[in-house]
N, C-alpha and C positions, 0 to 999 in steps of 0.2 A: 117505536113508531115507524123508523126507518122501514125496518126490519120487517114489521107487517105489512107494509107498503110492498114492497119486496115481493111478498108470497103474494099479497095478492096478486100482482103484477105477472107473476111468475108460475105456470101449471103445476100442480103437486107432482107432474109423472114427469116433466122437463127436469124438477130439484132434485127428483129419487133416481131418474136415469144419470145425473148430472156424477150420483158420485157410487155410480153400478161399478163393481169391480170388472163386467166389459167393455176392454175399449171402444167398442161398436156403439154403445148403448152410450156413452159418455161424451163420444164424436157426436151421435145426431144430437142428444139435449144439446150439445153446445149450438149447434147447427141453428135449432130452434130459440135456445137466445141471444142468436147475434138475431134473427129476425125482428124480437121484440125489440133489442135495444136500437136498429136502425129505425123501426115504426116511431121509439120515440124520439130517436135524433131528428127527424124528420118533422115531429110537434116539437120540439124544442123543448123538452120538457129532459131540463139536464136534471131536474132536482131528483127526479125518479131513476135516471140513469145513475146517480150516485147513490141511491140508495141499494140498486141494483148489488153495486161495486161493493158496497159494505157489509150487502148478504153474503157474496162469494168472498169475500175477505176473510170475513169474522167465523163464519159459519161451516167454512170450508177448506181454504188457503190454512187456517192456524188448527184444522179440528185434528183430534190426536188420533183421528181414523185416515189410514194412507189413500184409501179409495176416494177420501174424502177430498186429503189436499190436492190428489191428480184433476178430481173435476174440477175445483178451485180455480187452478191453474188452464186448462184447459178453457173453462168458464170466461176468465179475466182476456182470453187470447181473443173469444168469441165477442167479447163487450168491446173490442180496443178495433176489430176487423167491423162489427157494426157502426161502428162511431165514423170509421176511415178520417174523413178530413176534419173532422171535430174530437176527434180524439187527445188532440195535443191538453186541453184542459183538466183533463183526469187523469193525466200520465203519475200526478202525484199520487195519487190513491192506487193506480194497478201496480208502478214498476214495485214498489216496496217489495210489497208481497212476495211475489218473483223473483227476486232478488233473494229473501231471504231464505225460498228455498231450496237455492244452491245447495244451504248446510243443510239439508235436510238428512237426517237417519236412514232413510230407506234411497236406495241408490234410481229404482223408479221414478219417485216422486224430483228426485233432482233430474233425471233424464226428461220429465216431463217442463219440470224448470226451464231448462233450457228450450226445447220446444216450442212454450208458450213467449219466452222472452223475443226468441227469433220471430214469429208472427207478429209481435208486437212491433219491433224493429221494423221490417216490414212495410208496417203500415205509416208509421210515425215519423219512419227514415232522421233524417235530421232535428226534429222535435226531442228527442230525447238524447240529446248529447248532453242536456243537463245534468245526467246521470252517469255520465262518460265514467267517472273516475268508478264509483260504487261495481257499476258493470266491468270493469278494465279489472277491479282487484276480485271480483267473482270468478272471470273467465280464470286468470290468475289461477286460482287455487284449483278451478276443474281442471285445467290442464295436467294436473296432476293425480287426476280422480283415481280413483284403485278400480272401477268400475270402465270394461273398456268402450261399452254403448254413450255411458255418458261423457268417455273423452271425446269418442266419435261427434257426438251432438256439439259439444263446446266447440269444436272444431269450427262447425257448419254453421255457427252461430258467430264466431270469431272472424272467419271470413265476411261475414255477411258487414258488420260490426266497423271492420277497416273499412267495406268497401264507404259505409256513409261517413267515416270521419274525413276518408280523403277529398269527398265531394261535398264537405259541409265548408260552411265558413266562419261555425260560431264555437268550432273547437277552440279550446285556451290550453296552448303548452305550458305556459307559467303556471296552471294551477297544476296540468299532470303529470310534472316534474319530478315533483319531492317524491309524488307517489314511485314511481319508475326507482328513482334513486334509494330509494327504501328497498323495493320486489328484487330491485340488482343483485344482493348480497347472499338470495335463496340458491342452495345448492342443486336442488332439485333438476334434474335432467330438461322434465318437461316444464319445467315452469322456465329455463334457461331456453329454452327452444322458445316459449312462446314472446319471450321479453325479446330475445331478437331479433325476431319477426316481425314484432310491432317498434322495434326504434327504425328498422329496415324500409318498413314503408312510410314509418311519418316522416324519416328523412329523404323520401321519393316525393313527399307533397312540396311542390315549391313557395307554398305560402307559409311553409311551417319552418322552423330555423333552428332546425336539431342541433347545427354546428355549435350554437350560442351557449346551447347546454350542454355541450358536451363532456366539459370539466366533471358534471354533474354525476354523469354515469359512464365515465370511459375507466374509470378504475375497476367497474363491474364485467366489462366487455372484457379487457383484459385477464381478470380472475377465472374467465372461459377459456381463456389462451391452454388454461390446466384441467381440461373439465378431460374424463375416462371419456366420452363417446367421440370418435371421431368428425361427427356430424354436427355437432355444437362448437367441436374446433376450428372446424371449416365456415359453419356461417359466422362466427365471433369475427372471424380474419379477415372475414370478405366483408364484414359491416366495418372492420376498424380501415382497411383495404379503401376502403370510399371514404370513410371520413378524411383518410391523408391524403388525397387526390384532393378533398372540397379544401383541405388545409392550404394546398399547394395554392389553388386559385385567389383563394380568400383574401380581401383585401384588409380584413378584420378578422385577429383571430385573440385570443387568450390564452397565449402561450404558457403565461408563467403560472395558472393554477395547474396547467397540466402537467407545464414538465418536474412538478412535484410526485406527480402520481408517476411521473413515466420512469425518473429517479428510483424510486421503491419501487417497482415491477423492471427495472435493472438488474437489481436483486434476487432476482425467485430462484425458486431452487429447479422450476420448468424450464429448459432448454429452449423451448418454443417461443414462451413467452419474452426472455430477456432478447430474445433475437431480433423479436418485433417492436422489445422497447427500446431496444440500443437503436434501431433501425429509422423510430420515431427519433429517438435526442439526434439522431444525426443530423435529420430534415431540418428539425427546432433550429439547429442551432444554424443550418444555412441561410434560415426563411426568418427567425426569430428576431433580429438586431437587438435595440436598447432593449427590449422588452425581456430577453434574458439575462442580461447584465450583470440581475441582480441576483442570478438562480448557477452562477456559473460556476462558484463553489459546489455546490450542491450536484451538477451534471458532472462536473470531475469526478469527484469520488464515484460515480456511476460507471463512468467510462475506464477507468482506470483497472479496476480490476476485473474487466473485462475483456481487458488486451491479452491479459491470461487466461482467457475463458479456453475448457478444453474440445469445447467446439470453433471451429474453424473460421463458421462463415460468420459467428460472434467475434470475433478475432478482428477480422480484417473492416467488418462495420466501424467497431470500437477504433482501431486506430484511424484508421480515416477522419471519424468524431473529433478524435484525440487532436488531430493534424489541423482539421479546421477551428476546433473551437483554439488553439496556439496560434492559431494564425491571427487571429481578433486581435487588434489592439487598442483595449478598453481602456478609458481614463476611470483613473477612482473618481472624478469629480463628477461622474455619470451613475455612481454607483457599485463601482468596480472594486471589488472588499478582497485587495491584497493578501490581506494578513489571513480568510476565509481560505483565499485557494494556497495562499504558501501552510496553513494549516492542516489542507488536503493530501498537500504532496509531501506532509513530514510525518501527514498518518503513514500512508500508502508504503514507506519507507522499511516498514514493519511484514510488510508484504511479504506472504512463504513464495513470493512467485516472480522470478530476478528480472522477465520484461515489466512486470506492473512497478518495481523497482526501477528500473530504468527513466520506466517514462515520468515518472517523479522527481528524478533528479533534472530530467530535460527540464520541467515545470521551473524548479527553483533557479533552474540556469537561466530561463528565458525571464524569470519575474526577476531576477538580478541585473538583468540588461537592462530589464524596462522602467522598473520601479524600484532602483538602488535605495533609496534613500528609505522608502517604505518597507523595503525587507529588514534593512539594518539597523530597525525599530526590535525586532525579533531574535537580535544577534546572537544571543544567547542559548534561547532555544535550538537555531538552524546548527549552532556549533556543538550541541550535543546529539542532535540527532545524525549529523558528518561524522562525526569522530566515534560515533555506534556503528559507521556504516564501514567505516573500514577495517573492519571485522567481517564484512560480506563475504561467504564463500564465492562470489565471482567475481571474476577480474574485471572484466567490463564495468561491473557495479562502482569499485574502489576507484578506477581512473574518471570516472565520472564524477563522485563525488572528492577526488582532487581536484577536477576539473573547477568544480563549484567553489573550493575550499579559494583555489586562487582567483577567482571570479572575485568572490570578500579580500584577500590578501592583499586588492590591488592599493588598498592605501596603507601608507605604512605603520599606525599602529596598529590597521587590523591584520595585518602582516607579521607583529610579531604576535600576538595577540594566538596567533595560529599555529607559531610554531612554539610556543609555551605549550598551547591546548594539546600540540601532537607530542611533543617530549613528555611531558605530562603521562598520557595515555601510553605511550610505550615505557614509562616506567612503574604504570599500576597492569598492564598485562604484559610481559615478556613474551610471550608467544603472538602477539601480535606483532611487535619488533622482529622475530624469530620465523615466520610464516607472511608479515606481509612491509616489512621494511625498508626492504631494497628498491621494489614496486614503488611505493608511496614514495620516499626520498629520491628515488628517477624520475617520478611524474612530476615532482613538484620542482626540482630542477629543469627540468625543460617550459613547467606552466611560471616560473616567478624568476628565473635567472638564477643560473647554480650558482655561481658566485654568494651572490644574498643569500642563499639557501645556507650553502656551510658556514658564510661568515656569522650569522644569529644561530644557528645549530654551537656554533662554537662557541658563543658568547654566553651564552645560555649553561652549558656543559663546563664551560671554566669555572662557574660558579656550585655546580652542583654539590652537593654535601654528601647525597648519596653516593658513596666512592664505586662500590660494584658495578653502580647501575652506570655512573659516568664509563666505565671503563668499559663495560657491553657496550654501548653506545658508541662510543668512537673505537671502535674495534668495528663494527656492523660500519657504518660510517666510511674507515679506511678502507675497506673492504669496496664500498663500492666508488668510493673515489678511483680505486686502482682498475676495475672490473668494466663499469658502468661505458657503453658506447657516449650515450648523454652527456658524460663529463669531460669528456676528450678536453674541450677547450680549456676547463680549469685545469686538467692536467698539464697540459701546452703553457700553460700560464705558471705552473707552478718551476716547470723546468728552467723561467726564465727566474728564479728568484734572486741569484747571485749577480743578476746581472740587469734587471729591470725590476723599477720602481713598484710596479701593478705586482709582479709577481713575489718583491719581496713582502709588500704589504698583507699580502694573502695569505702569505709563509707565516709572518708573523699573527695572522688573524688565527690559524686554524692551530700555531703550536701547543699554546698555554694547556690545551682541551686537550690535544693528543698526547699532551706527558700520560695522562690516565692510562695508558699503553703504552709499553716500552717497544712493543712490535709495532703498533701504531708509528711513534715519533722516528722509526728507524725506516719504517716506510715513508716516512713522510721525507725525511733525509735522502734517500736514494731516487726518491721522486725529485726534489729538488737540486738534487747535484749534490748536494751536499754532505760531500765524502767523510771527508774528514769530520765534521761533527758526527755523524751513522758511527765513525768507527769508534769516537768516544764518547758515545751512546752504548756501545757495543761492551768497552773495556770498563764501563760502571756499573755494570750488571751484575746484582749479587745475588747470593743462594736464593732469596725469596724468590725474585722475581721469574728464574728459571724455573717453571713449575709445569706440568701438564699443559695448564691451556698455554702458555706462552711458545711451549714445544710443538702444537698443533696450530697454532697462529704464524710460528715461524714456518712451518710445513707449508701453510698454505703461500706464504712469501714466495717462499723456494720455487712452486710451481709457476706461481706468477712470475717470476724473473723471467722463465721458457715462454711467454705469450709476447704478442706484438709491444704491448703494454711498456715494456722495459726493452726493446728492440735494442733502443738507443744508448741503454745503458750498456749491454752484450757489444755493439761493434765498441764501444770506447776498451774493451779488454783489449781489442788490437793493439792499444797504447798507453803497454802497461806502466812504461815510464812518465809517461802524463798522468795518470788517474792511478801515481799509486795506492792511492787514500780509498780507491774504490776495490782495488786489489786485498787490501788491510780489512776492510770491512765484510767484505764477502770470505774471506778468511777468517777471520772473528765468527763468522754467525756458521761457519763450515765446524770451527773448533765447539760449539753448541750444539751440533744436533748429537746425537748417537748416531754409531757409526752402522749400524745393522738399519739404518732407517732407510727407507726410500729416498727422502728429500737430501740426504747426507750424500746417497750417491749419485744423484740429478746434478747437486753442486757441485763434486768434487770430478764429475765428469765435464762439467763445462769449466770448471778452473784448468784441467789440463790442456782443453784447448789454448788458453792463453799461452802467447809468445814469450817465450822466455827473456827474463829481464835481471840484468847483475845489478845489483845495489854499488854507486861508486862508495871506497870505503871511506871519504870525508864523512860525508852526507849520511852516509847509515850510523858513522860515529856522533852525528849531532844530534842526529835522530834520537837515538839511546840514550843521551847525555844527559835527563831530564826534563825538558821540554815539556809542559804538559800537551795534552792530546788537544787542547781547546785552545793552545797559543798556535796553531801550524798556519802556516800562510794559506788562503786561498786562490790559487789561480784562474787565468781567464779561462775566456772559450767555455764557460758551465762549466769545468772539471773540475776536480782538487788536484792540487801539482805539488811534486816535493820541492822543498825549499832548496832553492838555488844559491849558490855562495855568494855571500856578501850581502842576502838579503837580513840577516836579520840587524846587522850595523845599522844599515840604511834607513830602514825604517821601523823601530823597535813598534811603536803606537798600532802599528796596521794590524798587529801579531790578533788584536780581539775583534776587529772588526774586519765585516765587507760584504759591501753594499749596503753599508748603514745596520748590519746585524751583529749585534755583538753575541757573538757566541760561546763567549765564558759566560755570559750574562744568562744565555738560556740554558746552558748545563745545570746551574746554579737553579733555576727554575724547576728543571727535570727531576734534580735530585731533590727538592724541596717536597716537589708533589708525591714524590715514588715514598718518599719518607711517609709522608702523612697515610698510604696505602698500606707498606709495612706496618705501623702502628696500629693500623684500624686491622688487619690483617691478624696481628697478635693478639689484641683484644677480644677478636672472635673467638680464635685458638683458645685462650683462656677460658672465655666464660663458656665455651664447648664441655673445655677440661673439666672445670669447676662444676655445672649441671652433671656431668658426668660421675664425678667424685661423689658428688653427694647421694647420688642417688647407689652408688656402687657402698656408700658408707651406710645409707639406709638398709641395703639389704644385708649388710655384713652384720651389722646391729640386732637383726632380725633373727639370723640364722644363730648369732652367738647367745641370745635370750632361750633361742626355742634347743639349744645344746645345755644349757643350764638348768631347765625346766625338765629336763628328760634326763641328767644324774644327779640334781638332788631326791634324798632318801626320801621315802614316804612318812607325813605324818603321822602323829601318836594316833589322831582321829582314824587316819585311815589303815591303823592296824586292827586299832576297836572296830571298824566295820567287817575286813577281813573277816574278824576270829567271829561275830555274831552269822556271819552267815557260813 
């Protein structure tokens, strides 16, 4: 009924020009019915104008002739321009149409699409924003059309399109949000160009509040930070460029859904992009306060391994970041998740890259100052991820994380606690002892008091079972007690042993450990003063103990004697007859080396500087007369002194002690541990031998079977096979 209405309405040479394959012939019908439809805008007679509408719809708009849908469209342009200000009530019946034949098959009929929509537009201006969203995801896709007249058109239609939403006031961002948030994720060059042209100008409208949604679609803006055209890089930068200037102003912002997205584009593998987003967490975290708090975990691990980043101007952002967000001093009772960021910085530790290392130990140093108690919830953890790290090939890395170790150390069970964990560890890797132990045991002497360092070093080691390992140990150990600038004062302290209380207590803390070493306790002796026990240290030495390593541990003595180290020892040879006992001992350890050695003639070259000195022959006579080596008197002034006449009447009792050391006591000591070394030393030997044996009696077994098998005679069988073939 419509539909006759229609024709009648409508000339039969208006509906056949309407869909002429010339566009001349197609422009005038249209021409001629926008006339009819204003004559009936004019009577009011909408009902015929929609009837109009549902001939060019049905008949036209959907017919499967292309000629057909152009006048369609053309048709609906001319009903919408007749209507002009009464138009807004049929926009429901024409945009469809129009709309749907963006996707039209023939690239034409979409150029005329667009066309007919722009006229509409046009005329309707703001009336049809109802449609905002439908038309936004149309444009959408032309922008990307294969067809270059119809990107032209979408163009000139797009423009037209901004200019009314900027001047409308019944756009609704909340509803074309999600859409935008959705179109983000499209790779497409043009369709990337056209998305940030329209976030570019809605956020030029000051009635619209792009900032709010930004969260929304700034992970898309950024995903352009990597787009191949140059031109899509540039306006991505310069739309996220403005956003961080409105951030800057913004009295209200929503930091912390962003600095999710800005955390992961931290990450990308695009150089540009992490630049912009290190560049963002930096602002965040100036402008951001409580509102990051809880994101602070999370922008660490961002910035962090970006301190390493192999671009520069990433580098120096990152630290920066790094410096402010340390500088924060966030309470957990605001949300501040300790155990998140000491989590970060014991990942970060794993790091192939020794500043992102670095700044992770700073992290644990500074959450150790601030939040003691809250770290050392994790104790366990932080002490295995330390005692992995010094193993770091860089030295800066390892004193850092001494640094930290005595940071924890500072109470005294986490103190011992630490040097278990570190004897521990140097006795399941040797080449960490071997490559980083002198380092470690200096640092940690200087960060926790040497004193305490060797005294639990030693306590620890008097107990070990492991005899080898004890004896590497205080060998590495004496070594740098003798070497180490850092130690000077326990050395100064050790010298005073014979003669103060501090230093005899010290003597006695570090002996029991160093028997595990006969070059050890004999250094330990001449460091002490303590002549005359060195020397019978020296005369208890048997076949075992003189072995390679003891030969090349004495070597190294030897040279040490030549360094500042023993200065004090070298001027006492001036006074040979005060310090015979040091004379005896240096003699003793000269009759040990081989004579073709180096170190043999270092000694034997500084022995002949010493002043010549006659033995009187009482005193050499008593000397020789039995005496053990462990009864001789010790004299003052730190030296050993020979016994002077009429000492030993006077005071029999002194002959084992002085200064509260009994010295028969600790030979007995010496000899007790060297024993249990020897034994455990033979047992090796042994079950070496015996592995040895058995496997030399397996092969002998073997050989003596496969000799037997090769001269007994050939069986009866295998003569019968012989003689058949």
């Amino acid at each position: 009924m419509a539909t006759a209405e229609a024709l009648y309405l409508i000339p039969a040479a208006v509906l056949r020009n309407l869909s002429d394959k010339l566009y001349e012939k197609r422009k005038n019908a249209a021409l001629e019915l926008e006339g009819i439809v204003k004559q009936l805008a004019v009577a009011g007679d909408h009902d015929k104008i929609t009837a109009v509408i549902n001939l060019l719809t049905n008949e036209y708009t959907y017919s499967p002739q292309a000629n057909h849908r152009k006048g369609g469209l053309i048709g609906l342009a001319a009903v919408t321009v007749g209507l002009t200000s009464e138009a807004a009530q049929h926009l429901e019946q024409i945009v469809p149409p129009v709309l749907n034949s963006f996707s039209d098959q023939d690239s034409r009929v979409r150029y005329y699409a667009c066309e007919a929509l722009y006229n509409i537009a046009k005329v309707v201006r703001g009336d049809f924003i109802v449609f905002f969203n439908q038309i936004f995801d149309a444009l959408c896709k032309l922008s990307a059309d294969s067809d270059a007249n119809v990107q032209s058109a979408a163009h000139l239609l797009d423009r037209l399109v901004k200019d009314i939403v900027t001047e409308s006031d019944q756009f609704s961002i909340e509803e074309f949000i999600p859409l935008l948030r959705e179109r983000m994720n499209v790779l497409n060059p043009y369709v990337r160009q056209f998305l940030v042209g329209w976030i570019t100008v809605l956020d030029s409208v000051p009635d619209i509040d792009m900032l709010g949604f930004l969260p929304d679609f700034l992970d898309g803006l950024f995903n352009m930070l990597s787009d191949n055209s140059h031109e899509i890089r540039q306006q991505a930068d310069s739309a996220l460029s403005e956003f961080l200037q409105e951030i800057k102003n913004s009295p209200s912002v929503d930091y912390g859904r962003m600095a999710e997205i800005l955390v992961q584009r931290a990450g990308s593998q695009d150089e540009f992009t992490r630049l912009t987003a290190i560049t963002w967490i930096n602002e965040f975290v100036k402008l951001g306060g409580d509102q990051l708090v809880p994101y602070y975990a999370d922008i660490l691990g961002a910035i962090l391994p970006c301190i390493s980043d192999k671009e520069e101007k990433i580098r120096v952002v990152a630290r920066e970041t790094n410096e402010e967000l340390r500088g924060i001093e966030a309470d957990p009772a605001e949300g501040f998740d300790v155990g998140a960021i000491l989590s970060i910085a014991m990942r970060q530790m794993s790091s192939e890259w020794e500043a992102t290392r670095i700044e992770a130990l700073h992290w644990m140093s500074t959450l150790l100052n601030r939040h003691r108690s809250e770290v050392l919830v994790f104790l366990n953890d932080v002490l295995e991820t330390l005692l992995k790290a010094l193993s770091d090939p860089s030295d800066e890395v390892v004193l850092l994380v001494l640094k930290v170790h005595a940071c924890i150390a500072e109470d005294p069970q986490h103190f011992r606690q630490l040097v278990v964990f570190l004897v521990h560890n140097f006795q399941l890797d040797h080449s960490l002892l071997e490559k980083r132990g002198a380092l470690i045991i200096r640092r940690l002497c200087v960060l926790l008091n040497a004193e305490r360092v060797y005294r639990e070093l030693s306590t620890i080691l008097e107990g070990e079972s492991d005899l080898d390992f004890a004896s590497i140990m205080v060998q590495a150990l004496n070594l740098i007690l003798l070497t180490a600038s850092e130690l000077s004062d326990l050395r100064d302290l050790l010298k005073q042993s014979l003669v103060n209380a501090d230093g005899k207590n010290l003597f006695l803390s570090l002996y029991a450990s160093w028997c595990h070493s006969p070059m050890a306790i004999i250094s330990l002796c001449l460091l002490a003063q303590a002549y005359q026990h060195a020397s019978s240290v020296i005369h208890l030495l048997v076949e075992e103990d003189i072995n390679v390593k003891f030969l090349v541990q004495l070597d190294k003595l030897i040279h040490l004697l030549e360094t500042p180290t023993f200065a004090y020892l070298r001027l006492q040879l001036l006074e040979p007859g005060r310090y015979i006992w040091l004379l005896k001992a240096l003699y003793g350890l000269l009759m040990l080396l081989p004579q073709q050695s180096a170190a043999f003639k270092i000694l034997r070259t500084r022995l002949k500087t010493v002043p010549s000195y006659s033995f009187k022959e009482e005193n050499f006579r008593r000397i020789s007369s039995g005496i053990p080596y462990s009864q001789y008197n010790y004299g003052g002034g730190g030296g050993s002194q020979i016994l002077e006449e009429g000492d030993l009447n006077e005071n029999p009792n002194s002959l084992d002690m002085h200064n509260g050391i009994n010295f028969a006591l600790k030979l007995q000591q010496f000899q007790q541990i060297q024993k249990q070394h020897h034994l455990h030393s033979k047992s090796q030997t042994q079950s070496r031998f015996v592995s040895s044996s058995s496997a030399k009696d397996v092969q002998i077994a073997e050989e003596l079977k496969r000799s037997v098998d090769l001269n007994r005679p050939p069986s009866r069988s295998s003569h019968r096979g012989l003689g058949q073939m």
